[in-house]
C-alpha positions in Angstrom: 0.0 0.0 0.0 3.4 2.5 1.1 4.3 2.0 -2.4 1.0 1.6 -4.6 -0.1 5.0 -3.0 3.2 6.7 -2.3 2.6 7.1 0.9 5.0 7.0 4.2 5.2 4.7 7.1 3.8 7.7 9.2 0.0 7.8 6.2 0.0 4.3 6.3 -0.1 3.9 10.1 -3.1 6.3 10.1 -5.1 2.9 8.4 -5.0 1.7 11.5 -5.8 4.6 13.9 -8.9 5.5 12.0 -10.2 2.0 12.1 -9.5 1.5 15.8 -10.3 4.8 16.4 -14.1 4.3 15.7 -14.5 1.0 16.8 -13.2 2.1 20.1 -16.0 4.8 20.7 -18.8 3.0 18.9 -17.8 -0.4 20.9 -19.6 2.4 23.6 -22.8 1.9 22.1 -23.1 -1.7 20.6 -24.9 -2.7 23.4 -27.2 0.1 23.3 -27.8 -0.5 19.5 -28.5 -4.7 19.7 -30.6 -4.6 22.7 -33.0 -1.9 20.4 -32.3 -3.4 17.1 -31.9 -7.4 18.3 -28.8 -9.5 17.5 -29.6 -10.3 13.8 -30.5 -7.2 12.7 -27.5 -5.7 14.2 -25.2 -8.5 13.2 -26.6 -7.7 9.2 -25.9 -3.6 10.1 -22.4 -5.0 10.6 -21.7 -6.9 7.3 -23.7 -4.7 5.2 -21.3 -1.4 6.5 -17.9 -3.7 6.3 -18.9 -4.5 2.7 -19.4 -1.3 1.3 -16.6 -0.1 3.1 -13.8 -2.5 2.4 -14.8 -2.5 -1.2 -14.8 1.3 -1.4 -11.2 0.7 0.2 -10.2 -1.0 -2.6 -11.2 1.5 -5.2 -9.4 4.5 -3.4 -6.9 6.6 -5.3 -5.2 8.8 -2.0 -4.3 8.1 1.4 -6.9 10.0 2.5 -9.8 8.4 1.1 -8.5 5.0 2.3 -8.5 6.2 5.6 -11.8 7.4 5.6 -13.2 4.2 4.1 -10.8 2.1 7.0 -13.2 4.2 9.3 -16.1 3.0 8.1 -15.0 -0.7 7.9 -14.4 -0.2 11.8 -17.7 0.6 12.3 -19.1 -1.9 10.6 -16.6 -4.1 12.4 -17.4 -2.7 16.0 -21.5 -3.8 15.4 -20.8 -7.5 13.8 -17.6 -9.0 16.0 -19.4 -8.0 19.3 -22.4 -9.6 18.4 -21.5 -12.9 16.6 -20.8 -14.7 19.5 -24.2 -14.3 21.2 -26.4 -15.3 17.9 -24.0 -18.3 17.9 -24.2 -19.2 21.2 -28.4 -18.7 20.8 -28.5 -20.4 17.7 -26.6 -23.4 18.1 -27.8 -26.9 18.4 -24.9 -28.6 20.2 -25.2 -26.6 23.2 -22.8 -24.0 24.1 -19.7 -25.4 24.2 -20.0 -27.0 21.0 -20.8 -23.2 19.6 -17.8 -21.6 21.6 -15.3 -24.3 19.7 -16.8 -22.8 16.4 -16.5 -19.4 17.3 -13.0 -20.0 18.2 -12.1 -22.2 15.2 -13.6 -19.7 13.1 -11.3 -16.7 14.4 -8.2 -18.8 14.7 -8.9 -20.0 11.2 -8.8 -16.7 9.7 -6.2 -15.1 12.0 -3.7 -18.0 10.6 -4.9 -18.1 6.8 -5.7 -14.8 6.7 -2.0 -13.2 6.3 -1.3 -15.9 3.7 -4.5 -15.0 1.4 -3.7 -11.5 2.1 -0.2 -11.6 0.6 -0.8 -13.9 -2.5 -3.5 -10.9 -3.3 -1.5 -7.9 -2.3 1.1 -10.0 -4.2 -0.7 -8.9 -7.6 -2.0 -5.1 -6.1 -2.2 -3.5 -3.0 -6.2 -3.3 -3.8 -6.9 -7.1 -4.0 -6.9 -8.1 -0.4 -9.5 -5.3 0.6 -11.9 -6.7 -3.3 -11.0 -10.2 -1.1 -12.2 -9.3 2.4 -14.9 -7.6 0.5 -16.1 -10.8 -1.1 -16.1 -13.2 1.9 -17.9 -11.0 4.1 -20.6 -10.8 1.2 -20.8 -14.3 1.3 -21.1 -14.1 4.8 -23.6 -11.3 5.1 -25.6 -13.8 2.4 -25.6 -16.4 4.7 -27.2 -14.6 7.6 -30.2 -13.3 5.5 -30.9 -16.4 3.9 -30.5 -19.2 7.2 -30.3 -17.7 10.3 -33.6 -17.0 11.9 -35.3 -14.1 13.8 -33.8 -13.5 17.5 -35.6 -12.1 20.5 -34.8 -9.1 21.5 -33.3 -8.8 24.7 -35.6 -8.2 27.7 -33.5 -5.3 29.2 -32.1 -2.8 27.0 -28.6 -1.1 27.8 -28.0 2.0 28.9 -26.3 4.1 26.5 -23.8 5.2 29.6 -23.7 1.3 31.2 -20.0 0.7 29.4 -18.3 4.2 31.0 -20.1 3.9 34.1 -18.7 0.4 34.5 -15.2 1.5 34.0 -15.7 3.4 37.5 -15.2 -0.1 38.8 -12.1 0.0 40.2 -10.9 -3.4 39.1 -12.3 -3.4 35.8 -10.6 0.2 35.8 -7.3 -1.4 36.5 -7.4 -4.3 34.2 -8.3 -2.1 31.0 -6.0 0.8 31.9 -3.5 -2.5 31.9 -4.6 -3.5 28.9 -4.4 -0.3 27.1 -0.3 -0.4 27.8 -0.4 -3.6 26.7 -2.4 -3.3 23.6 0.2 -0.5 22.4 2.9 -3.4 22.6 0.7 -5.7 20.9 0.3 -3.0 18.0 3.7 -2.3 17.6 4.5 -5.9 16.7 1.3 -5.8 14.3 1.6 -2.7 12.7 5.1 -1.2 13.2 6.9 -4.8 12.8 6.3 -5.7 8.7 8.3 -1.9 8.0 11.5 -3.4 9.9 11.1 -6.5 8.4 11.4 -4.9 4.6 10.4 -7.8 3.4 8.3 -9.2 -0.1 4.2 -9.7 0.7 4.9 -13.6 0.4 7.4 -13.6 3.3 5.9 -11.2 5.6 2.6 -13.1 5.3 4.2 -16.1 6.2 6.1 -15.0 9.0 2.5 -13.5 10.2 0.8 -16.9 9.7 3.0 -18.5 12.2 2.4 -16.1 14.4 -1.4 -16.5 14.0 -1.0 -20.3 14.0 1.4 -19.4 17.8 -1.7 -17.2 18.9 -4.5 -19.9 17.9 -2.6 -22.7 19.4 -1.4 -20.8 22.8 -4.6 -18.8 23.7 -7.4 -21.8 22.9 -5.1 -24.8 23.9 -2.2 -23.8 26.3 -3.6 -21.1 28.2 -6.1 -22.7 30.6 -3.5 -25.3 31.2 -0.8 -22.7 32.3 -3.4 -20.7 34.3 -4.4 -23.8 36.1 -0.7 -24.9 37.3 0.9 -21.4 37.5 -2.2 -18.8 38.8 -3.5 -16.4 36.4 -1.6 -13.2 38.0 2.2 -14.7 37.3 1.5 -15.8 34.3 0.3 -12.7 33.3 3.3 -11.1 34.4 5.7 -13.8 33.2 4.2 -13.3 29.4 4.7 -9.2 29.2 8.2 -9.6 30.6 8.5 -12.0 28.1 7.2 -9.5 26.0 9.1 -6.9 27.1 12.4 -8.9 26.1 11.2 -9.8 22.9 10.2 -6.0 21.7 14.2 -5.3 22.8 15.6 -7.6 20.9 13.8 -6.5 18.1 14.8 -3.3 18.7 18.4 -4.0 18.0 18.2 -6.9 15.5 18.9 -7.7 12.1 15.7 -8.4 9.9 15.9 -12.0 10.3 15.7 -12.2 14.0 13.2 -9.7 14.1 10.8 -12.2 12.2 11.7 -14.8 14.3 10.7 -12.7 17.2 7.4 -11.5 15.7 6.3 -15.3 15.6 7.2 -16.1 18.6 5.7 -13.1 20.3 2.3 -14.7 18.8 2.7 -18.0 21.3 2.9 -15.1 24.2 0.3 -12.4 22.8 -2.2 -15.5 22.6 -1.8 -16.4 26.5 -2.2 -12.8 27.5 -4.6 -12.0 25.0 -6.7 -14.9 26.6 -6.0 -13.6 30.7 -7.1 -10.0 29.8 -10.4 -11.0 28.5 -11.0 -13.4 32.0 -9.6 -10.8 33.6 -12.0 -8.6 32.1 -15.2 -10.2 32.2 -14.7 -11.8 35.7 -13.4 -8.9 37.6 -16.3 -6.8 38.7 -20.2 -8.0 38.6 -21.1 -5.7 35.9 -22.5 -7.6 33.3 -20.7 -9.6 31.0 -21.7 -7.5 27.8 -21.3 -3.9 29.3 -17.9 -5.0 31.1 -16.4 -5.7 27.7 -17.4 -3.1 25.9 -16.1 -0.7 28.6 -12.7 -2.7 28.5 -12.9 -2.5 24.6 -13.2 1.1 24.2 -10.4 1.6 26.4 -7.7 -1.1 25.4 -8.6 -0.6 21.8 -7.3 3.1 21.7 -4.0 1.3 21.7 -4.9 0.7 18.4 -5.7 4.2 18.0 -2.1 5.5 19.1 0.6 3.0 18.6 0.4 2.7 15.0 0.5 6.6 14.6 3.5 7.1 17.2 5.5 4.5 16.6 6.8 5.2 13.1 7.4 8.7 14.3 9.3 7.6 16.8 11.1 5.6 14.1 11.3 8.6 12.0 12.5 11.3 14.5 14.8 8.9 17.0 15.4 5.3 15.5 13.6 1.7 15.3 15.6 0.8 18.8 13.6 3.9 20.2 10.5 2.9 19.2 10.6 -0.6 20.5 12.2 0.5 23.4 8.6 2.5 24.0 6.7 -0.6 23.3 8.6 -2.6 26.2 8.4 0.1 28.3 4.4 0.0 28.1 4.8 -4.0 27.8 6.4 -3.3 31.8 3.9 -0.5 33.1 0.6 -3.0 31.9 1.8 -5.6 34.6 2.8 -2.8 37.3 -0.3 -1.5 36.9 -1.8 -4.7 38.4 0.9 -5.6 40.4 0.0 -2.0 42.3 -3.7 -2.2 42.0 -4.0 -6.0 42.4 -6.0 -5.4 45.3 -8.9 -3.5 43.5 -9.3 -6.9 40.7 -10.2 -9.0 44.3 -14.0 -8.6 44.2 -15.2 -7.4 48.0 -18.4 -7.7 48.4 -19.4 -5.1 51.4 -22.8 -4.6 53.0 -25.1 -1.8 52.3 -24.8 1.7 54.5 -27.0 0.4 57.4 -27.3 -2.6 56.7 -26.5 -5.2 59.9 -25.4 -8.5 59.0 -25.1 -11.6 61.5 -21.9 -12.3 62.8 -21.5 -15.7 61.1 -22.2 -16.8 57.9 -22.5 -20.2 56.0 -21.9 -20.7 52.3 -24.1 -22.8 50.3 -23.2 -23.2 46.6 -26.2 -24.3 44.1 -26.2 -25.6 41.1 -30.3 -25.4 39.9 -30.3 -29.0 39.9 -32.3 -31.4 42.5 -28.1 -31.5 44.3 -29.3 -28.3 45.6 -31.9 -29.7 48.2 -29.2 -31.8 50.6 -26.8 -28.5 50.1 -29.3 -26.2 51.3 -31.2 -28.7 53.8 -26.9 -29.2 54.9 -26.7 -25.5 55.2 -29.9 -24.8 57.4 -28.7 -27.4 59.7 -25.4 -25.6 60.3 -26.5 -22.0 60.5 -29.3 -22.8 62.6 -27.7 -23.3 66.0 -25.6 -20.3 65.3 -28.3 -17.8 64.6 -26.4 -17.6 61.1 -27.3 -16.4 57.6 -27.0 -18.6 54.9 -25.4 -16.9 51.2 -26.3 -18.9 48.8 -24.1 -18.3 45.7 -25.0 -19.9 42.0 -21.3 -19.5 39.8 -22.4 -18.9 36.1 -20.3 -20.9 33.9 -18.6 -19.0 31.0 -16.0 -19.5 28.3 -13.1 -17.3 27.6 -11.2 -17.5 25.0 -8.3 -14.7 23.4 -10.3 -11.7 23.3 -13.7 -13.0 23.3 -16.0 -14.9 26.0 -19.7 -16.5 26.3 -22.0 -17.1 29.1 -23.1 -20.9 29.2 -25.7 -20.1 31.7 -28.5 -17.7 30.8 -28.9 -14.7 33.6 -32.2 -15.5 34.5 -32.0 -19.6 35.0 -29.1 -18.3 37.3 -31.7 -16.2 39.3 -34.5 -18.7 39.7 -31.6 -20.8 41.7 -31.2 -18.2 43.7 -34.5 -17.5 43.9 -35.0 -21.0 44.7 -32.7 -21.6 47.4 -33.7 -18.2 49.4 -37.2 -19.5 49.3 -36.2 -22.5 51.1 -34.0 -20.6 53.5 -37.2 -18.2 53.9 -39.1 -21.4 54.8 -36.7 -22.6 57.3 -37.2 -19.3 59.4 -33.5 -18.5 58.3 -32.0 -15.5 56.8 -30.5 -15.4 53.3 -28.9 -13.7 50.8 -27.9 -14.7 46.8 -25.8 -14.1 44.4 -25.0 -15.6 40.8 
């Protein structure tokens, strides 16, 4: 594109911050749109805009037009990714799990193959890949409109505030102002990285396919195994010092190490990528849906700044410098937790007034007939010690590189709950829930 539109590193970098830059602000308002519009019709919205856009891309003739028509694509982009997940999830006849493996095969898929496809067309012109992306998402945008049905419409709608207002949680505060560091890392490697390497579209999109294959393999398969032995906060900051060391010797290598650098950083950018989002979604009990689009809108201006700044920095100081700045964020996004780790520990403290008994005993439900012995268990205990019983239903969820689902509907959650207090209620106890 540099060369098909003689533009500098600095024009081409702007691709990026435009398209980033509006998905950022209108990931604000997703929500708000889909819970008005319901999931299909929003999910269409999305194709139909990344259609017209990427194929106006591919006809521009300046810098600035592409930019503008990147833009649009990130809107497009902002209404379709956030909702695909929940129509599969809905529509899906092997139960959830089953449509969470899709979703992720689906995304590694493309982040793997994609860079290949994208250099055997750029191969020919720098317009082809956008005529490409253009095509398949017609195809796709087909496919909704001719098999997937009518969905309900949520029962609650969002708040056009609800994603800000949830950033005021301090821990979900803390893990997206992490993230954001973080994310200007990650963009540095994706969008400042293929300039250094000076290489032909063939071998750059190879070089980017193993690092899509790294990501795929390392966020879906490796992650939840690490977590599980190791504790989600060291890894975590294990991988960005890992990070960290791989943006430096970038910084001060020849081209050949720097690509083998790039694909390894896609083994460790899939394991954080995949802690971030748990992190994310699990930290505060803001709902699933709102929590991500708050930590979207704030980890995705990364996307908005890094590209810009760090061919400048390139241009005014030196490549060294520029990575330097992307290991130096790499280090602050893990200070940041290591400093605030207290605020991602959810607290749950009693209302102003509000007198709670002394002791309390902890009944966990299920829904399922298992819940009868627990609670009958639970009553027996708390009874001689004029205790209150909190009975606590865990939704189950999958998370997954920067995307999760919820395997339990809200409600069914709430009838346990609602279940087990009346029980409690009947006992003569006191109770409290949460799910």
């Amino acid at each position: 594109m540099a060369t098909g539109l003689n533009a500098s590193a600095n024009q081409v970098s702007l691709l990026f911050t435009s398209y980033f830059l509006v998905t950022s602000v209108v990931m604000l308002v997703t929500g708000w749109v889909s819970s008005r519009l319901g999931s299909r019709l929003t999910l269409i919205l999305g194709a139909a805009l990344i259609v017209v856009f990427v194929g106006l891309a591919g006809t521009s003739n300046s810098v600035l037009e592409l930019v503008n028509f990147r833009a649009g694509w990130g809107l497009g982009n902002a209404f379709f990714v956030v909702t695909a997940l929940s129509v599969i999830v809905a529509v899906a006849r092997g139960g959830t799990g089953s449509a969470v493996l899709l979703y992720e095969a689906a995304i590694d898929l493309g982040l793997s193959v994609g860079p290949l496809i994208g250099a055997a067309l750029g191969a020919h012109s720098w317009r082809w890949p956008f005529f490409g992306t253009a095509t398949l998402m017609a195809i796709g945008l087909i496919a909704i409109l001719m098999f997937l049905p009518d969905q309900p419409k949520p029962a609650r709608k969002v708040s056009l505030t609800a994603p800000v207002r949830a950033l005021a949680h301090p821990g979900l505060f803390t893990v997206s102002l992490s993230g954001f560091f973080y994310y200007y890392a990650f963009f540095t490697v994706l969008a400042f990285a293929p300039f250094v390497l000076n290489m032909s579209a063939h071998a750059v999109g190879l070089i980017f396919f193993g690092w899509g294959l790294l990501f795929a393999v390392f966020s879906v398969l490796v992650a939840p195994r690490v977590e599980a032995r190791f504790g989600l906060l060291p890894v975590i900051y294990t991988a960005l010092a890992i990070l960290a060391v791989l943006l430096v010797v970038m910084g001060v290598s020849a081209p050949g190490v720097v690509a083998v650098c790039v694909v390894i950083s896609g083994a460790v950018i899939g394991l954080i990528n995949t802690y971030f989002t748990e992190l994310a979604l699990e930290v505060s009990d803001v709902p699933r849906p709102v929590a991500s689009a708050g930590y979207n809108f704030l980890r995705c201006f990364a996307g908005v700044i890094a590209p810009f700044l760090a061919p400048t920095i390139a241009e005014h100081v030196g490549v060294t410098a520029t990575f330097a700045v992307a290991a130096i964020a790499a280090l602050i996004a893990p200070a940041i937790i290591l400093v605030r780790r207290r605020t991602i520990i959810a607290e749950q403290a009693a209302e102003p007034g509000e007198i709670r008994p002394a002791t309390t005993v902890l009944a966990a439900i299920d829904g399922t007939s298992a819940d009868l012995p627990v609670i009958a268990r639970a009553i027996e205990i708390a009874r001689p010690l004029y205790a209150e019983i909190l009975a606590i239903h865990v939704r189950m969820s999958e998370v997954f590189a920067e995307g999760g689902a919820e395997i339990e509907a809200a409600a069914d959650a709430e009838r346990a709950v609602a279940a087990a207090l009346k029980r409690i209620a009947q006992a003569g106890l006191t109770g409290r829930g949460r799910s």
